[in-house]
N, CA, C and O atoms as a GROMACS GRO file, in nm:
protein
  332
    1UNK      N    1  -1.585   0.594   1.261
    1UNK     CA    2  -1.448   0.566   1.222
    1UNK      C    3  -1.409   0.658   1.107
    1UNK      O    4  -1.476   0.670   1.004
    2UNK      N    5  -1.333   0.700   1.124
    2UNK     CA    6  -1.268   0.835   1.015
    2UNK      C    7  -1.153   0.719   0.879
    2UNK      O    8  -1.069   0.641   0.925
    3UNK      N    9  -1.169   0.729   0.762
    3UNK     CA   10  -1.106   0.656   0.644
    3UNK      C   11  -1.024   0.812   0.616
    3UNK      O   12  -1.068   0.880   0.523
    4UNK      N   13  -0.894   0.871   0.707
    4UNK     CA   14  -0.781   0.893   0.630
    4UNK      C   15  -0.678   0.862   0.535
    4UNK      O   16  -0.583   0.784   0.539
    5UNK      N   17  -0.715   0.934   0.458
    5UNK     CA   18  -0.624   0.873   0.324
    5UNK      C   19  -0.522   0.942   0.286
    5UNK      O   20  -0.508   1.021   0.192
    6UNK      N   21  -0.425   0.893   0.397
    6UNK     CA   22  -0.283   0.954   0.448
    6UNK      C   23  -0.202   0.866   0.358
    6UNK      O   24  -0.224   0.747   0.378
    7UNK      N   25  -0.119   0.890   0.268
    7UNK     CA   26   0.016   0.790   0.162
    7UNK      C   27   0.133   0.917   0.193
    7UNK      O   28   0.123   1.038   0.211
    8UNK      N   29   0.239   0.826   0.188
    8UNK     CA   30   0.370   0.891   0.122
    8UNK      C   31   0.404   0.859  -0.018
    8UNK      O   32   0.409   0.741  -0.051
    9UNK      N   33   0.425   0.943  -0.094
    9UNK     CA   34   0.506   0.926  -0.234
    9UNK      C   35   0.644   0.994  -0.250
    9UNK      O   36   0.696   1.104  -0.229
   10UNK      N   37   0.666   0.913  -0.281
   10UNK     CA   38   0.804   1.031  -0.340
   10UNK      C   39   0.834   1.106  -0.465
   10UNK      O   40   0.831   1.047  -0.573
   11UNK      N   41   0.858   1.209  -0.459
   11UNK     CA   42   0.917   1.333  -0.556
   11UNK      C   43   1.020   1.294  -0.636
   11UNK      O   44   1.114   1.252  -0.569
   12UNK      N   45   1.042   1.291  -0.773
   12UNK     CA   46   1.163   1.302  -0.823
   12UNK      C   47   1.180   1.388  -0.919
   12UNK      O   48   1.185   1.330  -1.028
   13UNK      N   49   1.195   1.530  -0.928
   13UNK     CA   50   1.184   1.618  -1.020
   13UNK      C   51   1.321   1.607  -1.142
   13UNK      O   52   1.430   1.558  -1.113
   14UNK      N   53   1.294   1.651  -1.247
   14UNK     CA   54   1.426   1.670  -1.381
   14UNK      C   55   1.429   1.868  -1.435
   14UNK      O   56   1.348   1.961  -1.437
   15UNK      N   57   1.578   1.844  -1.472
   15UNK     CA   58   1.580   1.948  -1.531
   15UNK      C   59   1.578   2.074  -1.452
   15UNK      O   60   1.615   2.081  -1.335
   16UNK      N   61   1.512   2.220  -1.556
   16UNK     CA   62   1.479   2.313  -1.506
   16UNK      C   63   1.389   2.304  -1.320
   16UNK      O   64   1.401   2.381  -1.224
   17UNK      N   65   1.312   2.189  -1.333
   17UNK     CA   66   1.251   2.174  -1.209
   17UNK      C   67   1.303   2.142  -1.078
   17UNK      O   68   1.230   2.154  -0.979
   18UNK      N   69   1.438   2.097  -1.067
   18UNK     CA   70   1.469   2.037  -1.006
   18UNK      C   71   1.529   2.136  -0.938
   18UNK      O   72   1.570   2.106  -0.826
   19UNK      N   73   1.548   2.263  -0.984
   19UNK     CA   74   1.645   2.368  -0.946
   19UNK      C   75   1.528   2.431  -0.835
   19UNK      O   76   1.569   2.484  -0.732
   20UNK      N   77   1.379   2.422  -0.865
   20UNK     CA   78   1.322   2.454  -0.742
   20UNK      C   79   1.216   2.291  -0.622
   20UNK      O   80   1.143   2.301  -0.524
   21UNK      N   81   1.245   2.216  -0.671
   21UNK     CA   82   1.205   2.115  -0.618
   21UNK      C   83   1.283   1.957  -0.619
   21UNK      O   84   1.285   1.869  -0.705
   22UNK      N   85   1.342   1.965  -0.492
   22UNK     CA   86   1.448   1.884  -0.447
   22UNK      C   87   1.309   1.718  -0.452
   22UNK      O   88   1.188   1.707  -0.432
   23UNK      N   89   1.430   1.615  -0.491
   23UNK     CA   90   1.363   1.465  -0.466
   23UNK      C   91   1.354   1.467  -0.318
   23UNK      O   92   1.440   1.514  -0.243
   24UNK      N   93   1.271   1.426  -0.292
   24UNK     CA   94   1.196   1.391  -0.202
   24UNK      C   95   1.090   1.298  -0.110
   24UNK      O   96   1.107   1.179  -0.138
   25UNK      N   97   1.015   1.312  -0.038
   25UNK     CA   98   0.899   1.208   0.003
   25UNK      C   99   0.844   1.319   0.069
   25UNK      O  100   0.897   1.417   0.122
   26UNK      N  101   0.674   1.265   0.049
   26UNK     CA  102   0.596   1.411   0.110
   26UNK      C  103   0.439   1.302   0.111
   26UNK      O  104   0.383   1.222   0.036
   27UNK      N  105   0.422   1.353   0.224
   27UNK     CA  106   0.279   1.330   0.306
   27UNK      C  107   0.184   1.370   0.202
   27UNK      O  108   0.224   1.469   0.140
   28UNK      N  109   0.078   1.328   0.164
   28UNK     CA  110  -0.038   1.409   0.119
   28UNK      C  111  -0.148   1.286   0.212
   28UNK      O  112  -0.133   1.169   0.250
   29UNK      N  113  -0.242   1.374   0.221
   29UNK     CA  114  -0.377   1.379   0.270
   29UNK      C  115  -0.504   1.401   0.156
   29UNK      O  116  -0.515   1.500   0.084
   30UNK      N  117  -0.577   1.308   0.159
   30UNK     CA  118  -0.706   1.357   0.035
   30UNK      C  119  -0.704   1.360  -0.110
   30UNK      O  120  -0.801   1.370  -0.185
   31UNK      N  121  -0.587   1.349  -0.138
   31UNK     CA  122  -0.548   1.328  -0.268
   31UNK      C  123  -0.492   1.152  -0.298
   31UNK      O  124  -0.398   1.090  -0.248
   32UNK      N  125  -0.614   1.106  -0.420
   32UNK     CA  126  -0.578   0.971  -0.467
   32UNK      C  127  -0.603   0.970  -0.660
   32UNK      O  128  -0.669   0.896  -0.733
   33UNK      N  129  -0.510   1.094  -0.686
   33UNK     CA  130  -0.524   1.094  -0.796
   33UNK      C  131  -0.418   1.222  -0.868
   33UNK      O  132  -0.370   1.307  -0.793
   34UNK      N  133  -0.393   1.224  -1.001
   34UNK     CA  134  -0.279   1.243  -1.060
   34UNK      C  135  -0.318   1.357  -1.060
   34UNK      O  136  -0.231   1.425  -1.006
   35UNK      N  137  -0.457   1.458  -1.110
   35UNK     CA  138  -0.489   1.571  -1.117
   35UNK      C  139  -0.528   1.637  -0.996
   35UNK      O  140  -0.560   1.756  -1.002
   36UNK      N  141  -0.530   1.573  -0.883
   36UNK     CA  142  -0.531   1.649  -0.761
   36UNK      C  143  -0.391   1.699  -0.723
   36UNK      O  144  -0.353   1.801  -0.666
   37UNK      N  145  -0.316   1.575  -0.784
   37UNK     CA  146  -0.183   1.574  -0.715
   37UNK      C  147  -0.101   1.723  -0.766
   37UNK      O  148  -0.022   1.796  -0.705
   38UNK      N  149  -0.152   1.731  -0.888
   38UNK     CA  150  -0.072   1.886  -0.985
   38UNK      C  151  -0.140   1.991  -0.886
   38UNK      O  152  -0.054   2.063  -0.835
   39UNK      N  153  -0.262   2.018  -0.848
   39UNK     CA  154  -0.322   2.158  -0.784
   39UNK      C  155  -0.259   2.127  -0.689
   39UNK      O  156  -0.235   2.241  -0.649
   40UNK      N  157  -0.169   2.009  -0.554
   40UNK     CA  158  -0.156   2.034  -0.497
   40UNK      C  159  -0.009   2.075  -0.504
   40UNK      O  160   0.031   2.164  -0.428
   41UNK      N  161   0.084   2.011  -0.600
   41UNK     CA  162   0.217   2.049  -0.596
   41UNK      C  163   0.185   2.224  -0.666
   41UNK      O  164   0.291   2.264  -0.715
   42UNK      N  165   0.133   2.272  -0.674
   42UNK     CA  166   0.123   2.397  -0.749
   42UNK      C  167   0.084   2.528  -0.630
   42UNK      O  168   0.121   2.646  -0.626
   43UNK      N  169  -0.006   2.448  -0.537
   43UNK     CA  170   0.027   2.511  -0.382
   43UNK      C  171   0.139   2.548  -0.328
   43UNK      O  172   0.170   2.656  -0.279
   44UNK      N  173   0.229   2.399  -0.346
   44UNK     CA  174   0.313   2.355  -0.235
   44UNK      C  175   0.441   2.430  -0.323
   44UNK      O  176   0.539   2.451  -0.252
   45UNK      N  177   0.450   2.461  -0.425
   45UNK     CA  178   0.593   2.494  -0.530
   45UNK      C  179   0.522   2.574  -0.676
   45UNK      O  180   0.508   2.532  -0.791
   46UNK      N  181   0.480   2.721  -0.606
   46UNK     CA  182   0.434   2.780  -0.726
   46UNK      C  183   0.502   2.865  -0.843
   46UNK      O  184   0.485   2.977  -0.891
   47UNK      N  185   0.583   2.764  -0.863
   47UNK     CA  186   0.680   2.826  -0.964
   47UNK      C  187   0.654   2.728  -1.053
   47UNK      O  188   0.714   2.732  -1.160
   48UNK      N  189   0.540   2.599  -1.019
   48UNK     CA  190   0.511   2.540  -1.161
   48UNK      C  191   0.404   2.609  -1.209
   48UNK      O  192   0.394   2.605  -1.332
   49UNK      N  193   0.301   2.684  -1.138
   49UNK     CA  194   0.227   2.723  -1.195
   49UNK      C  195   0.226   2.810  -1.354
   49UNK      O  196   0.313   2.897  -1.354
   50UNK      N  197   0.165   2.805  -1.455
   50UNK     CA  198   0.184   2.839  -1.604
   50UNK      C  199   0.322   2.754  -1.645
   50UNK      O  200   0.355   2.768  -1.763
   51UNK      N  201   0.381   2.695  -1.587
   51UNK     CA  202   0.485   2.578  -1.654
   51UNK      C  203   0.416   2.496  -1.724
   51UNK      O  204   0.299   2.469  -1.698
   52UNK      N  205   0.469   2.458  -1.805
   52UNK     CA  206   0.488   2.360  -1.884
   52UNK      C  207   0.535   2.220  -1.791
   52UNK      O  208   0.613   2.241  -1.699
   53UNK      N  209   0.491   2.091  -1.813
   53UNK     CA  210   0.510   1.994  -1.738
   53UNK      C  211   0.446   1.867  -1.763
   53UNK      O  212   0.334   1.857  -1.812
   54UNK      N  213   0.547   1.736  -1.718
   54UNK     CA  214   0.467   1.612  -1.746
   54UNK      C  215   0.475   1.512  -1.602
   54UNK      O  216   0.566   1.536  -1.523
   55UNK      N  217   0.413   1.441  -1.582
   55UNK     CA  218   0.395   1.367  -1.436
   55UNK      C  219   0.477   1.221  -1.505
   55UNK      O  220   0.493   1.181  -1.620
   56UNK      N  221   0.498   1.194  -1.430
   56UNK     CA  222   0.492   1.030  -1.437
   56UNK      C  223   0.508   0.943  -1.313
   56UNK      O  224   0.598   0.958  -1.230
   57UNK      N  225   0.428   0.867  -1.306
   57UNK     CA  226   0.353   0.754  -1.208
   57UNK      C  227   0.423   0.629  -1.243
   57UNK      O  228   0.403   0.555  -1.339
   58UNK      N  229   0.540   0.615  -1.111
   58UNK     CA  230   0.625   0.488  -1.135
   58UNK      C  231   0.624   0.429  -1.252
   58UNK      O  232   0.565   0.327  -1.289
   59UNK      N  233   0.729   0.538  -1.336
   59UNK     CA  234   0.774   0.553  -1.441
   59UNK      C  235   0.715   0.549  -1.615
   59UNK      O  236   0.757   0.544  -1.730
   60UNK      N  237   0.557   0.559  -1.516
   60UNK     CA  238   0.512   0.597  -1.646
   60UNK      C  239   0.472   0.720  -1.727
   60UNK      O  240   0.434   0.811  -1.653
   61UNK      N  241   0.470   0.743  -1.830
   61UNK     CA  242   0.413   0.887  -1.831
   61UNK      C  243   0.282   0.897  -1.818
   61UNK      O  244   0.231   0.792  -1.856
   62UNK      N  245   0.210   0.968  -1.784
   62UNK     CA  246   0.058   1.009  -1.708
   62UNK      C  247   0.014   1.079  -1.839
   62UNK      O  248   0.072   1.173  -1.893
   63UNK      N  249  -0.111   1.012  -1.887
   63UNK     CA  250  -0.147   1.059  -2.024
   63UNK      C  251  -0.302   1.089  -1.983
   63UNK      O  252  -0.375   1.148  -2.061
   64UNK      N  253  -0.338   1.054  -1.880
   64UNK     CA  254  -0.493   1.120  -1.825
   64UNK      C  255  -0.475   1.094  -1.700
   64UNK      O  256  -0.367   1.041  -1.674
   65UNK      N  257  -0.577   1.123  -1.577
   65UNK     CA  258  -0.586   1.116  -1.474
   65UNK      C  259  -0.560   0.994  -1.410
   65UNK      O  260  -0.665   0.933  -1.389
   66UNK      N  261  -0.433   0.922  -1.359
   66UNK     CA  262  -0.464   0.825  -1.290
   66UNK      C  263  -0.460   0.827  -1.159
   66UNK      O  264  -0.432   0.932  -1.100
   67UNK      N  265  -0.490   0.695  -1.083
   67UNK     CA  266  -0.463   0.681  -0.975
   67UNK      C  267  -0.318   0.675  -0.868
   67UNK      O  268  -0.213   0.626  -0.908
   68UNK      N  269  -0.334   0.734  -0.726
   68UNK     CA  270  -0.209   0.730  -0.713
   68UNK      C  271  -0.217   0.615  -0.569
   68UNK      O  272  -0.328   0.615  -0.518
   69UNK      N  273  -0.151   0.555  -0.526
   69UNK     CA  274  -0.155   0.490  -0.422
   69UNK      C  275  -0.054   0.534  -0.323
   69UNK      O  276   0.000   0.642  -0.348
   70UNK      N  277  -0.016   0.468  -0.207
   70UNK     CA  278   0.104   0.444  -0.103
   70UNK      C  279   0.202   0.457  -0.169
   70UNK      O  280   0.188   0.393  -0.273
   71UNK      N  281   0.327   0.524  -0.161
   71UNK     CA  282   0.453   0.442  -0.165
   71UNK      C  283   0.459   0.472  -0.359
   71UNK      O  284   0.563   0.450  -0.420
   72UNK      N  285   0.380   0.503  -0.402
   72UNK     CA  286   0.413   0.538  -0.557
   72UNK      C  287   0.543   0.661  -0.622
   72UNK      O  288   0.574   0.760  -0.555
   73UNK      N  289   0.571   0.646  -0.683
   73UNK     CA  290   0.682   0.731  -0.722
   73UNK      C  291   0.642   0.836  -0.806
   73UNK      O  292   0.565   0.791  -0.891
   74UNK      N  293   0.661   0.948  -0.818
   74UNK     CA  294   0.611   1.077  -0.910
   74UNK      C  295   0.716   1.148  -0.987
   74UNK      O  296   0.775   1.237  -0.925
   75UNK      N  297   0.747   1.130  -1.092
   75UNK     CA  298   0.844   1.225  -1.170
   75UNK      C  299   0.783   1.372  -1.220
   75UNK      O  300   0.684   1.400  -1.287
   76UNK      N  301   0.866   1.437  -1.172
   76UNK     CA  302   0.780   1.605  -1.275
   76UNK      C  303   0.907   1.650  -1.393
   76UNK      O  304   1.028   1.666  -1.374
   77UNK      N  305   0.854   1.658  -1.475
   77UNK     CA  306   0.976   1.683  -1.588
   77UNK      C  307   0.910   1.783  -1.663
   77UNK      O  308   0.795   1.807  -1.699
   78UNK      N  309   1.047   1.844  -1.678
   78UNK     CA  310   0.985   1.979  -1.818
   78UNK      C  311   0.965   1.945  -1.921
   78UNK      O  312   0.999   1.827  -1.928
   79UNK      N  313   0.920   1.985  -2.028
   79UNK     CA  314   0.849   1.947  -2.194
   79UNK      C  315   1.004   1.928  -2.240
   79UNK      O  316   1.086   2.015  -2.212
   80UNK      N  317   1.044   1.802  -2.316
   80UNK     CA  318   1.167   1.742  -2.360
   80UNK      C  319   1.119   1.736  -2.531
   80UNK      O  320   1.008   1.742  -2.584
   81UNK      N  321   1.234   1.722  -2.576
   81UNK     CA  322   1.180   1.672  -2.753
   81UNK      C  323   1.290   1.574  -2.770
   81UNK      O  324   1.374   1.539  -2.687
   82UNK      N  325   1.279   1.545  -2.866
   82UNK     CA  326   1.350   1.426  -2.935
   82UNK      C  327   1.258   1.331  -2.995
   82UNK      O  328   1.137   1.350  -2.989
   83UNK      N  329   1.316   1.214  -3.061
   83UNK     CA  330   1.280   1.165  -3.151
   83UNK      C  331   1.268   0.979  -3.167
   83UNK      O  332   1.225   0.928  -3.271
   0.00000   0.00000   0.00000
């Protein structure tokens, strides 16, 4: 018996990013985690590559590697400041 670990998530990019990566929903395969998930959007849209960038995992910000499941939501945002 084969354990494919087929999820949809959806995309929601900000900012500068958004101008090359439309919101979305996208298939991944093999990936169940936040730092797989960057090498693979960096395949899939290499205009983040040497960007600057922050994840966030249904609405959180991603401060180390987490897990990603089914149906989870992904924000990519450029480096923001404020206070």
């Amino acid at each position: 018996m084969h354990n494919f670990n087929k999820m949809e998530i959806q995309i929601i990019s900000f900012g500068k990013i958004s101008e090359f990566i439309n919101n979305q929903n996208i298939d991944i395969d093999s990936i169940n985690d936040t730092d797989g998930l960057k090498l693979y959007l960096e395949q899939l849209f290499p205009n983040l590559v040497g960007m600057k960038y922050k994840l966030a995992l249904n609405k959180n910000l991603v401060q180390h590697n987490s897990e990603i499941h089914d149906r989870d939501t992904i924000a990519i945002m450029p480096p923001f400041s404020g206070g």
